[in-house]
N, CA, C and O of each residue as an XYZ file, in Angstrom:
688
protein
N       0.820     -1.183      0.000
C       0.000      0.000      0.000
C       0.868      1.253      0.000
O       0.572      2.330     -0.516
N       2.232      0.880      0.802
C       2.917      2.282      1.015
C       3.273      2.833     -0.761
O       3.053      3.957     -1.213
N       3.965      1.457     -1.621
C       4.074      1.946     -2.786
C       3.117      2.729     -3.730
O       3.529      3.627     -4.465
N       1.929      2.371     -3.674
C       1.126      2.597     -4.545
C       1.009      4.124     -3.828
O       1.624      4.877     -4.583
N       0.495      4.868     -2.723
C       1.006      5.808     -2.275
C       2.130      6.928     -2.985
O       1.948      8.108     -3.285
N       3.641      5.867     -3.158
C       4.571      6.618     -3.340
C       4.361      6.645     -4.943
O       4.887      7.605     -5.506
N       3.763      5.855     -5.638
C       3.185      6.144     -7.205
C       2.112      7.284     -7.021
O       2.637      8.372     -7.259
N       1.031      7.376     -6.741
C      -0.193      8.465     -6.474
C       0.699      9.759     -6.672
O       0.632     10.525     -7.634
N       1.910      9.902     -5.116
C       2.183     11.314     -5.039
C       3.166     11.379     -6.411
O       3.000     12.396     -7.086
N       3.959     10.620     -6.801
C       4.577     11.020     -8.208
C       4.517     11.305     -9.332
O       5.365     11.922     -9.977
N       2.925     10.647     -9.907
C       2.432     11.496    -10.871
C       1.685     12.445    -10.851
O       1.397     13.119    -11.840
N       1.204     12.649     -9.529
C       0.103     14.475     -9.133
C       1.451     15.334     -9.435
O       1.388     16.463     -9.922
N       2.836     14.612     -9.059
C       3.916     16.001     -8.922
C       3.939     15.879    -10.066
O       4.405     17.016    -10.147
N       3.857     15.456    -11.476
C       4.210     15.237    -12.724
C       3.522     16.050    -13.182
O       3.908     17.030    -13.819
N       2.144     15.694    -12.864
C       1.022     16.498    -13.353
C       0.861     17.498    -12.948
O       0.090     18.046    -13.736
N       1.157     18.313    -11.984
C       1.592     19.710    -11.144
C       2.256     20.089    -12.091
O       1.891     21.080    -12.723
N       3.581     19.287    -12.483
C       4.679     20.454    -13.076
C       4.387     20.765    -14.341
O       4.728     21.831    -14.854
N       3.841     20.004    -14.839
C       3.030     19.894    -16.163
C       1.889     20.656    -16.266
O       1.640     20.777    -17.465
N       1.148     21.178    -15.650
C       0.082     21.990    -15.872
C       1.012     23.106    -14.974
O       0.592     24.230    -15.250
N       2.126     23.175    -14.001
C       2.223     24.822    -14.034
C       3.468     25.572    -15.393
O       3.746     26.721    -15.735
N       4.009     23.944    -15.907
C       4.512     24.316    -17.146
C       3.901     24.802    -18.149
O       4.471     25.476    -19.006
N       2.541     24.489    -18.164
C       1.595     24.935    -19.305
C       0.977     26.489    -18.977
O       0.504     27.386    -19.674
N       1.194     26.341    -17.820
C       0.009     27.826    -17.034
C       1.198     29.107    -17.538
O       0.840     30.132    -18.119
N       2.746     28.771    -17.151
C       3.417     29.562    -17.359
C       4.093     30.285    -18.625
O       4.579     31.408    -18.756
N       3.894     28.935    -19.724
C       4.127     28.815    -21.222
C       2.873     30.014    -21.597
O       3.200     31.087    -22.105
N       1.645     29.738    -21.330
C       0.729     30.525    -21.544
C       0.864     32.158    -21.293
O       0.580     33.065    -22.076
N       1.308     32.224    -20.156
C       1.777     33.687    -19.396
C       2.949     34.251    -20.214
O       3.341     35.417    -20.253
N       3.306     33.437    -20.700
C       4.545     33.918    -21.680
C       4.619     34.591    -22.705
O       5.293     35.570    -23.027
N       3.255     33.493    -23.597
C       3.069     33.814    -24.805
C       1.976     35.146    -25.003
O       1.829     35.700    -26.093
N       1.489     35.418    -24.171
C       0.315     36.582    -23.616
C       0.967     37.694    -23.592
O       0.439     38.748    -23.945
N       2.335     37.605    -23.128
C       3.028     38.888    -22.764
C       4.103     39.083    -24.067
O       4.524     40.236    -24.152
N       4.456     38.430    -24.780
C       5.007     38.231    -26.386
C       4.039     38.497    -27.619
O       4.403     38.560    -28.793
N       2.846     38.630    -27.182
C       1.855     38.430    -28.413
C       2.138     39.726    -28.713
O       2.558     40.383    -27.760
N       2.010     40.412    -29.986
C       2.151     41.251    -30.365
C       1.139     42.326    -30.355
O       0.099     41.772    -30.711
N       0.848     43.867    -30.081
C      -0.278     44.516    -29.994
C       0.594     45.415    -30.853
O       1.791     45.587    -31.082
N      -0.383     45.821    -31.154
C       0.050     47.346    -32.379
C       0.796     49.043    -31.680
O       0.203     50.025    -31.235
N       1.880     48.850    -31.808
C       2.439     50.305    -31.417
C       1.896     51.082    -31.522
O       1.439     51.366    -32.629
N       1.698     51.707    -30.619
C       1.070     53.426    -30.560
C       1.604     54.264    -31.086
O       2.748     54.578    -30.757
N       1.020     54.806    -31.947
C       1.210     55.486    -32.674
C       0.603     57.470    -32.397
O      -0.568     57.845    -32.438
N       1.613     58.199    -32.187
C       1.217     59.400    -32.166
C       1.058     60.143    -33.166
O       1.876     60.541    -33.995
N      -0.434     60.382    -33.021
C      -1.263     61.386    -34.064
C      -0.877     62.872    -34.060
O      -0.670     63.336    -32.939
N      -0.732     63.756    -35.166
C      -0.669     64.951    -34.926
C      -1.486     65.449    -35.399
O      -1.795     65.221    -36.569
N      -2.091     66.278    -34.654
C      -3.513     67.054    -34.604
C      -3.503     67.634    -36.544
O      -2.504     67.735    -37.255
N      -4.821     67.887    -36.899
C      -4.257     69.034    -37.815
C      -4.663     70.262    -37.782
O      -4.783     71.076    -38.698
N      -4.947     70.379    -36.242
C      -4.476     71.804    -35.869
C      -3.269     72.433    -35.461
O      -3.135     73.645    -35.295
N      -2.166     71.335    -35.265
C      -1.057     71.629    -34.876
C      -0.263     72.403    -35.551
O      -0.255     72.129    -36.751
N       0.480     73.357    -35.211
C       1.078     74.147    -36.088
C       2.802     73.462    -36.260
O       3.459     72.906    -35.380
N       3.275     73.795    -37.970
C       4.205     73.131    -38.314
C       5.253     74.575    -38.672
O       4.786     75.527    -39.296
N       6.457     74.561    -38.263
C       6.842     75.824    -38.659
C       7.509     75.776    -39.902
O       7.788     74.604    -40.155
N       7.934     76.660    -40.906
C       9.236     76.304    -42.184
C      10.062     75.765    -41.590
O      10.449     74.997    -42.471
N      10.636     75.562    -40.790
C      12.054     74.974    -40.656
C      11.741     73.253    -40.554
O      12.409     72.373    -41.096
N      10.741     73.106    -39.849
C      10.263     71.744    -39.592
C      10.338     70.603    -41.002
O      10.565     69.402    -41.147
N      10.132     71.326    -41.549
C       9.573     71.111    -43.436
C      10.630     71.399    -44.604
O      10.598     72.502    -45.151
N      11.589     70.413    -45.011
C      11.979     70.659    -45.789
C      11.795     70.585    -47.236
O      12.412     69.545    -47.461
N      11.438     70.916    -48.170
C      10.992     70.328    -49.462
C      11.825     69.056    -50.062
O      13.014     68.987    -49.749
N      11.261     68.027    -50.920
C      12.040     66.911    -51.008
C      11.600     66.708    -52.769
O      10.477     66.487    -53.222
N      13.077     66.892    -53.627
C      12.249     67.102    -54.801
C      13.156     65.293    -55.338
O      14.323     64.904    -55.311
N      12.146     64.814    -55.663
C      12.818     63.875    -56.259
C      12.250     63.603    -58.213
O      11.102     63.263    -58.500
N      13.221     63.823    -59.142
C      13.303     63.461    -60.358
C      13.058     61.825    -61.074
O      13.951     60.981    -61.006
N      12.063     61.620    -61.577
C      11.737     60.085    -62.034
C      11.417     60.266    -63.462
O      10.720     61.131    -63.990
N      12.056     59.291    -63.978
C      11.630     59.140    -65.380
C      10.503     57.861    -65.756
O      10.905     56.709    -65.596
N       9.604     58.008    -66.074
C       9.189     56.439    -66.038
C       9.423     55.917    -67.823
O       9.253     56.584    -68.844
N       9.848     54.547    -67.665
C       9.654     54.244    -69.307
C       9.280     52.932    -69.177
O       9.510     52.064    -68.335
N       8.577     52.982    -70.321
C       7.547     51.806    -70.242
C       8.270     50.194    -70.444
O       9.226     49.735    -71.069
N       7.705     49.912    -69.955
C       8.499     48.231    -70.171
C       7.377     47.242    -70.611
O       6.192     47.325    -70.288
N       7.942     46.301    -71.393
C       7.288     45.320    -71.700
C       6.182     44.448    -70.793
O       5.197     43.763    -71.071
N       6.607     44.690    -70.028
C       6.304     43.506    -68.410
C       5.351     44.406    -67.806
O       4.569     43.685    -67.187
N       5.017     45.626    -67.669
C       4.084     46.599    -67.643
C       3.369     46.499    -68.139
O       2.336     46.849    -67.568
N       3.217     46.012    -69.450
C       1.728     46.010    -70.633
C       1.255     44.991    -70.977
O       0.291     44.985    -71.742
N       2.690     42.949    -70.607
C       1.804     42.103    -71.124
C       1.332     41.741    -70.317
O       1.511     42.381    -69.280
N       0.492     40.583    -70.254
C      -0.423     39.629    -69.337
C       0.543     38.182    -69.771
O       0.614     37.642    -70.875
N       1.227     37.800    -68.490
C       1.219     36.701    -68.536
C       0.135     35.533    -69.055
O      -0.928     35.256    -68.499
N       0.754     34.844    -70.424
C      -0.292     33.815    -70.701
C      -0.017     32.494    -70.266
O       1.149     32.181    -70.023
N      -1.046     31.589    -70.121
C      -0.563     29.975    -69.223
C      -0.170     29.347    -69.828
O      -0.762     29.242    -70.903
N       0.801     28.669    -69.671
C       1.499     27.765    -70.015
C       1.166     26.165    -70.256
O       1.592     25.395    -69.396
N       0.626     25.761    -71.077
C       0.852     24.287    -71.174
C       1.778     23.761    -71.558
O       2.678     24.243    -72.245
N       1.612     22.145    -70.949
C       2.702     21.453    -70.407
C       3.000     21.393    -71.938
O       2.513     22.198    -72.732
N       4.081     20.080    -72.391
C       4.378     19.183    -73.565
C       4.076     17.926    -73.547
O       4.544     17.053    -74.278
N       3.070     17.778    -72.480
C       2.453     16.741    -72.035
C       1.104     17.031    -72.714
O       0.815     16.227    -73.600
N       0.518     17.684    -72.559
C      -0.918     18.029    -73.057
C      -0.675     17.983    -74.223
O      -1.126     17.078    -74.926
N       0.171     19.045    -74.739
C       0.224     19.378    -75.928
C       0.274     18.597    -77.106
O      -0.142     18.717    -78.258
N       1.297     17.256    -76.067
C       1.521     15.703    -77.191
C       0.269     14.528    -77.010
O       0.071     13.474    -77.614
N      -0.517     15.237    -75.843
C      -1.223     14.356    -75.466
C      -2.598     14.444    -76.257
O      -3.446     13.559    -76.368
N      -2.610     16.027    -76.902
C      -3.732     16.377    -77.603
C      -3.507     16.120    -79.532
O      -4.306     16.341    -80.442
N      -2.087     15.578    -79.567
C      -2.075     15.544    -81.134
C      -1.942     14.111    -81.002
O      -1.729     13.562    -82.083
N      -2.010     13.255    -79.892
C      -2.135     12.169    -80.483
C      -3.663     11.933    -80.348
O      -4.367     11.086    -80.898
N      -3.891     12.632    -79.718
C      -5.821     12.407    -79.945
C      -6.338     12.409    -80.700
O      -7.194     11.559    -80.945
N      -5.898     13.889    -81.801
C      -6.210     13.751    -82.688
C      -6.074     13.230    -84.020
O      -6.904     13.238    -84.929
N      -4.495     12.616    -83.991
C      -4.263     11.488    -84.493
C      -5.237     10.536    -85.254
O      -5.305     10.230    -86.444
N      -6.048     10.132    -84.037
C      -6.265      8.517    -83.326
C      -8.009      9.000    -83.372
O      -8.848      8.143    -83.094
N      -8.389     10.233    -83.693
C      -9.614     10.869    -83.252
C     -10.454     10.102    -82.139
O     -11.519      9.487    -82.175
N      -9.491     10.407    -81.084
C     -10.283     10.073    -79.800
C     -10.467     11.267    -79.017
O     -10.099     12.330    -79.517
N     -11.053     11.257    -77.702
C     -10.985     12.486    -77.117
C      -9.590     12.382    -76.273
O      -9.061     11.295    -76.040
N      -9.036     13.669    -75.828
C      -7.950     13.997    -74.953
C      -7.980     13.372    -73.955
O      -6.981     12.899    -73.414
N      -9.457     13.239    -73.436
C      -9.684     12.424    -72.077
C      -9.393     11.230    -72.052
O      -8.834     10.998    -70.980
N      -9.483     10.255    -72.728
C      -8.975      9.007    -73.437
C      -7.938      8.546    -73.710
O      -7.713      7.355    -73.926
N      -7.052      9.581    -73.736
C      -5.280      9.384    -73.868
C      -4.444      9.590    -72.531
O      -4.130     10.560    -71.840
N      -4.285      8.556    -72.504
C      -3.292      8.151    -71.024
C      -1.498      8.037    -72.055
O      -1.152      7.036    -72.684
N      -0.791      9.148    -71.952
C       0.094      9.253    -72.411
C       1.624      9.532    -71.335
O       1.797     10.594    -70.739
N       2.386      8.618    -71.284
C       3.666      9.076    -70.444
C       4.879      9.681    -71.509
O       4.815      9.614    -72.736
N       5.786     10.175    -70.863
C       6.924     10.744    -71.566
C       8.356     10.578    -71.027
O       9.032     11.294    -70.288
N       8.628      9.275    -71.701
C      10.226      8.837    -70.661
C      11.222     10.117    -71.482
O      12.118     10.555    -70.761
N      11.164     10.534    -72.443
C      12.457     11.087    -72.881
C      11.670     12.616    -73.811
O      10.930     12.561    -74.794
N      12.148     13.833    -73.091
C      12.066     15.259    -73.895
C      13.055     16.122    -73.888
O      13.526     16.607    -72.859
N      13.318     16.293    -74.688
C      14.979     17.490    -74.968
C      14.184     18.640    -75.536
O      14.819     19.509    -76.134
N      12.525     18.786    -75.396
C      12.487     20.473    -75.702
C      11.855     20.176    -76.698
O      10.645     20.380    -76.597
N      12.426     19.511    -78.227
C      11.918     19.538    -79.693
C      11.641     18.081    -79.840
O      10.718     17.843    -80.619
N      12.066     17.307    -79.426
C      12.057     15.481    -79.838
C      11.101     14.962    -78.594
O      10.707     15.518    -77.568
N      10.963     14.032    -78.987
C      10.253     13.636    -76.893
C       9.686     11.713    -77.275
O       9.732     11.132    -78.359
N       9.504     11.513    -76.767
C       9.228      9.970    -76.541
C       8.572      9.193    -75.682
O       9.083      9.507    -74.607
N       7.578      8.188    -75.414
C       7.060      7.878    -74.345
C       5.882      6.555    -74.751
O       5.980      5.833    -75.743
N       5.092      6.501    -73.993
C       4.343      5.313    -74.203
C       2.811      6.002    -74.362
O       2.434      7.136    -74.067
N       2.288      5.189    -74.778
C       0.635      5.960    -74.548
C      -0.358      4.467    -75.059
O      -0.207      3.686    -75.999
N      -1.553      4.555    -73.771
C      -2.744      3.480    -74.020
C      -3.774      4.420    -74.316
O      -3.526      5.614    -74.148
N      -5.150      3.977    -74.827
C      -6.461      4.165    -74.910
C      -7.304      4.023    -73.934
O      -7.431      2.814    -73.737
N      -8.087      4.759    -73.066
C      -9.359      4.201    -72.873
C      -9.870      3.399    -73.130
O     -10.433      3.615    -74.203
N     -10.131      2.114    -72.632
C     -11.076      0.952    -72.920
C     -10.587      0.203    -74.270
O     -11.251     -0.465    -75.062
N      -9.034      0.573    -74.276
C      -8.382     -0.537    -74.997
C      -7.592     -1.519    -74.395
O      -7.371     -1.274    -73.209
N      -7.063     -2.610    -74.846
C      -5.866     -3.443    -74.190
C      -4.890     -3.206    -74.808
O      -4.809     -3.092    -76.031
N      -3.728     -3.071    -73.720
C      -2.433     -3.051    -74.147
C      -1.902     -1.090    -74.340
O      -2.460     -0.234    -73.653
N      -0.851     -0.754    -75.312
C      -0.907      0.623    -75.239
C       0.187      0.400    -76.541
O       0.134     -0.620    -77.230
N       1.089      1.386    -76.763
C       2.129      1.332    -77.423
C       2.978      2.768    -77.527
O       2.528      3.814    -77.060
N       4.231      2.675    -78.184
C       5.084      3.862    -77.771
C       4.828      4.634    -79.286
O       4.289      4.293    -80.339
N       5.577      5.965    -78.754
C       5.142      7.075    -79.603
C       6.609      7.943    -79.688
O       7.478      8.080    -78.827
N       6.532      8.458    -81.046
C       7.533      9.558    -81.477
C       6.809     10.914    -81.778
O       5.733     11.211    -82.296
N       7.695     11.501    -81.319
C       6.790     13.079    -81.372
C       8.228     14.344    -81.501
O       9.361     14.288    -81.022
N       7.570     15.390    -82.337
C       9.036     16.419    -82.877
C       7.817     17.379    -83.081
O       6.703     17.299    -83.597
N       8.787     18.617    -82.229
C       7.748     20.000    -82.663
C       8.387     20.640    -83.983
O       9.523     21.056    -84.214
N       7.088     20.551    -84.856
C       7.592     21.423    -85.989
C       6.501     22.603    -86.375
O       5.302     22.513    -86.641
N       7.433     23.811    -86.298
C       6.602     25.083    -86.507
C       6.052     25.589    -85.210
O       5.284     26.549    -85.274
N       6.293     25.155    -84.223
C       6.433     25.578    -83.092
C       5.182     24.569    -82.414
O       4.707     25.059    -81.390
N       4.658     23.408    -82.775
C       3.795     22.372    -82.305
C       4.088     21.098    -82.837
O       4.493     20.779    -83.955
N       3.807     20.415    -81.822
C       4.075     18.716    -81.636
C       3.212     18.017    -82.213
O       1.997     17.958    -82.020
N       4.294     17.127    -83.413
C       3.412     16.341    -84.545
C       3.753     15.036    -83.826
O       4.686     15.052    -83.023
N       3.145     14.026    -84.024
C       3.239     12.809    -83.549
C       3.628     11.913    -84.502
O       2.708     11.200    -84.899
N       5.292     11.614    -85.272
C       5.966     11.768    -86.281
C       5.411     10.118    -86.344
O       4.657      9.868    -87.285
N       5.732      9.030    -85.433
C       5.277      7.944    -85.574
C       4.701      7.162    -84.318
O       4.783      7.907    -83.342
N       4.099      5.823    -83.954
C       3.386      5.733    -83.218
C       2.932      4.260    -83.055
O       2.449      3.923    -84.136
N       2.868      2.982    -81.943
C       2.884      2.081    -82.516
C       3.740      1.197    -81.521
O       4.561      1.582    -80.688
N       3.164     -0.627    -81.956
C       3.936     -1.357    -81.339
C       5.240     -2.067    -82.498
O       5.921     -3.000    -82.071
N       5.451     -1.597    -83.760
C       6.486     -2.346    -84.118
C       7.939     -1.548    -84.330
O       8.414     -0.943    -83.368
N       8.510     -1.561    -85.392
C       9.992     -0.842    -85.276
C       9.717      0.709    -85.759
O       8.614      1.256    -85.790
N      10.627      1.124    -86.025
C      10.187      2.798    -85.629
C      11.078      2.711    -87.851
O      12.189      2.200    -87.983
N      10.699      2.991    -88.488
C      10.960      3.335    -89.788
C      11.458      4.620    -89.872
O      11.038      5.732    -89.553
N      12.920      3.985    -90.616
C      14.248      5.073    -90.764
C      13.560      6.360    -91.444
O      13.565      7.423    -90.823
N      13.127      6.293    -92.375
C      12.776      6.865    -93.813
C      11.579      7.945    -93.233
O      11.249      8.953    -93.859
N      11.071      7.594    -92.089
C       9.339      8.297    -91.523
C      10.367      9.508    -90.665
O      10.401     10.738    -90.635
N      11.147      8.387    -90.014
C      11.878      9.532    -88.990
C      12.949     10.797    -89.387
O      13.326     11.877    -88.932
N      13.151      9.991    -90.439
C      14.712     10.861    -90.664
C      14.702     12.789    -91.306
O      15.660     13.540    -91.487
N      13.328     13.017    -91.482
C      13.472     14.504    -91.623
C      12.974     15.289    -90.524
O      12.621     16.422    -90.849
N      12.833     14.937    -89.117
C      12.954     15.256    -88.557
C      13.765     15.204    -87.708
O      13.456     15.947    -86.776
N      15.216     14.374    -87.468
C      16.616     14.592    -86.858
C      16.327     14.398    -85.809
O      16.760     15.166    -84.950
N      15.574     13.419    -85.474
C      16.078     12.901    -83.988
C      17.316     12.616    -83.458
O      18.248     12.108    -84.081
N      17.315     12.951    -82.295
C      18.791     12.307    -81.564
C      18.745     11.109    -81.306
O      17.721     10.454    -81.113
N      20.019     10.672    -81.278
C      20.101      9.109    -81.167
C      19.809      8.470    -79.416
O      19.582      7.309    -79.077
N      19.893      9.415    -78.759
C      19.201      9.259    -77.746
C      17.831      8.785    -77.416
O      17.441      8.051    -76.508
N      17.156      9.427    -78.441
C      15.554      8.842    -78.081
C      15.481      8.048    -79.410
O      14.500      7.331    -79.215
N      16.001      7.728    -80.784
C      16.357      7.232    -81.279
C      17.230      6.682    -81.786
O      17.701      7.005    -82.877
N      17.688      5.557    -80.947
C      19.125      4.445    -81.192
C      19.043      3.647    -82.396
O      20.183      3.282    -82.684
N      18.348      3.297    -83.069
C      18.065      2.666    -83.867
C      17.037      2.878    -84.710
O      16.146      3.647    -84.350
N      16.971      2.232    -85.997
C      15.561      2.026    -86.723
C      15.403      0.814    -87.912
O      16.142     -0.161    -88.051
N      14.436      1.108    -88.572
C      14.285     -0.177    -89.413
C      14.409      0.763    -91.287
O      13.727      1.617    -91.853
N      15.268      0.220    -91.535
C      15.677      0.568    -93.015
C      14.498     -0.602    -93.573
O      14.812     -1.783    -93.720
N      13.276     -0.146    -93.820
C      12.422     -0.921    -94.901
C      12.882     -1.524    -96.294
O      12.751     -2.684    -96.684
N      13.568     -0.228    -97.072
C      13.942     -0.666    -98.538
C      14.899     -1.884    -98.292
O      15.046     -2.880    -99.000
N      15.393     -1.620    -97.340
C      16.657     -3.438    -96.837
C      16.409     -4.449    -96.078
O      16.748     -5.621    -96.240
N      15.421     -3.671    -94.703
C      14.919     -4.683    -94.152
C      15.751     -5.156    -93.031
O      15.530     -6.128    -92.309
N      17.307     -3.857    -92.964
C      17.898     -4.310    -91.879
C      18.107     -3.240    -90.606
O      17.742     -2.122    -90.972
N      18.549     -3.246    -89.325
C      18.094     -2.537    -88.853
C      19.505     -1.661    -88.974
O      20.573     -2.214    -89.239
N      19.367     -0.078    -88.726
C      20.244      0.649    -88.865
C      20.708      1.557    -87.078
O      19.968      2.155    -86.297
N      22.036      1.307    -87.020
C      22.097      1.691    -85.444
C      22.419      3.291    -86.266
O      22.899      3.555    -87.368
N      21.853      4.227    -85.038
C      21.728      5.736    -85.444
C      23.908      6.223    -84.282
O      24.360      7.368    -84.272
């Protein structure tokens, strides 16, 4: 009995120090909170003499800047953008094209893309020309030298291809 005793009084002291730790944390933060500086008003009846007052001439030129007159316009991704020409490709809707993009350098780009309520998916070549993304070729078999080659892919997203007129494959 004596223990259970010497447990009782050790967590009331726990709980003491703990709620006057909290009581005092509180008192703390009450006296830290911030109130708004007082601020002294001057009448405007008060009288100001010349000397008080110096004149302050400051010279500005303004000239107009670009960034002044446009409106930022939004930006879409090269995700949408490839995601909407293969739609129309394929004349499906945008919503329908589940398109990824393992490889983009800006102008070339590469990636996989499925259908809506199709099986399976297949990979895609894509090159912006004229300042928008054509979807150059598209598909599960070899990627054809002859389709690709006026648009200069890098051998990066294109290592290889299929020379049709030979039939053999050509490392880029």
């Amino acid at each position: 009995m004596k223990s259970f005793f010497q447990i009782f009084l050790a967590v009331a002291a726990v709980i003491l120090l703990m709620a006057a730790g909290a009581f005092f944390f509180w008192q703390y933060q009450q006296k830290t909170a911030k109130s708004p500086n007082p601020v002294q008003l001057v009448s405007p009846t008060s009288a100001i003499t010349k000397a008080e007052v110096s004149p302050i001439i400051v010279e500005t030129t303004l000239v107009p800047t670009e960034s002044a007159t446009a409106t930022p316009t939004p930006q879409v991704s090269d995700s949408d953008l490839i995601k909407a020409a293969m739609a129309a490709k394929h004349s499906k809707p945008v919503a329908d094209v589940e398109l990824t993009i393992s490889k983009n350098t800006g102008t070339h780009a590469t990636g996989g893309v499925t259908f809506a309520g199709e099986m399976g998916g297949g990979w895609w070549l894509a090159a912006k020309s004229g300042g928008n993304w054509v979807i150059v070729q598209d598909g599960n078999g070899t990627m054809d030298c002859a389709v690709i080659a006026p648009y200069n892919f890098p051998n990066t997203i294109v290592p290889e291809c299929l020379d049709e007129a030979t039939g053999k494959t050509v490392i880029r």
